[in-house]
C-alpha positions as CSV (number, residue, x, y, z in Angstrom):
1,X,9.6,-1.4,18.9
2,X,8.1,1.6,20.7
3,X,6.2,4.2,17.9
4,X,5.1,7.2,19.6
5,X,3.4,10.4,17.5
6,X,3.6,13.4,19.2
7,X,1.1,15.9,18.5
8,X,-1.5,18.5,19.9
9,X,-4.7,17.3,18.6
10,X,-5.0,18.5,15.1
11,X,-5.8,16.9,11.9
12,X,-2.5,16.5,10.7
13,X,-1.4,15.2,14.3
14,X,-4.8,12.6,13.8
15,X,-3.5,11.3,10.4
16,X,-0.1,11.0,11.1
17,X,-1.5,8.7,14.0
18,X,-3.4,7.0,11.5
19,X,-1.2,6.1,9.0
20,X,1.4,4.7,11.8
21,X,-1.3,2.2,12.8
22,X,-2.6,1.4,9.4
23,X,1.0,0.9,8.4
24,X,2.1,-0.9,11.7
25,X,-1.2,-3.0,11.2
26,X,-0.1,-3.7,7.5
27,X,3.1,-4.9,7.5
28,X,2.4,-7.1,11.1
29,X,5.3,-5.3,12.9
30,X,5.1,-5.7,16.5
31,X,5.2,-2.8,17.8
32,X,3.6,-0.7,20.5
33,X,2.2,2.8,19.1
34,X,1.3,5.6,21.3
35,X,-0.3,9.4,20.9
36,X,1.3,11.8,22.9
37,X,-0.8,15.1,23.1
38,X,0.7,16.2,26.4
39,X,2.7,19.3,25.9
40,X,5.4,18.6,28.4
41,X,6.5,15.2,27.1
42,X,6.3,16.4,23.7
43,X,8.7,18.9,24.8
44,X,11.0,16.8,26.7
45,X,11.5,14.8,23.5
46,X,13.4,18.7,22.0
47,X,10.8,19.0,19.2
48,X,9.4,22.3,18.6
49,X,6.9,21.6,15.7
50,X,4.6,18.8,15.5
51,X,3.3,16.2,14.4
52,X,6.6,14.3,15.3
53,X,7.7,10.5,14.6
54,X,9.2,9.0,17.3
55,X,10.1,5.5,17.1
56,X,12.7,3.8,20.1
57,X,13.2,7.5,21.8
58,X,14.7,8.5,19.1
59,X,12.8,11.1,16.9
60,X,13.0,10.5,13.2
61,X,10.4,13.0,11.8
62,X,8.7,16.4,12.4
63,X,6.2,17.3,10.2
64,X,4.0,15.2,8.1
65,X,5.7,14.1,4.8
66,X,3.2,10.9,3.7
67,X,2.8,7.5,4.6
68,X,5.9,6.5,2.1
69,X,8.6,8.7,4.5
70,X,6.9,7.0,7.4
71,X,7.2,3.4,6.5
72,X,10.9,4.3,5.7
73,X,11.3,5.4,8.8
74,X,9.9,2.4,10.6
75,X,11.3,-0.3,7.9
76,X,15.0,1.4,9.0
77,X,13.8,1.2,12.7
78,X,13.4,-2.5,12.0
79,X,16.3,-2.7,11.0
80,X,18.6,-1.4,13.3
């Protein structure tokens, strides 16, 4: 699996990061996680607003909502 957050550098952008490692870490999914702070592949991915989930190309959240929304997001990536 492919986990990218997109983000400019910020705080929020930091600990999104952070809780997709701890997370990824936790639950020994294999998976490759990236930060993305370059603006034009951030905006060849269509998202406006960051910090921004993006697991398998495909993103599944912008905006920080907690670590609960994010291991939703990647337990449903796992799935798939």
């Amino acid at each position: 699996m492919n986990v990218k957050v997109l983000g400019v550098g910020c705080s929020v952008c930091q600990s999104m990061y952070n809780t997709v490692t701890q997370i990824v870490a936790r639950e020994h999914t294999e998976a490759e996680v990236e930060y993305v702070t370059d603006i034009d592949k951030i905006l060849s991915h269509g998202v406006l607003s960051t910090p921004a989930l993006v697991i398998n190309d495909r993103v599944v959240m912008q905006g920080f909502r907690g670590a609960r929304k994010i291991e939703q997001a990647l337990r449903e990536a796992c799935q798939i």
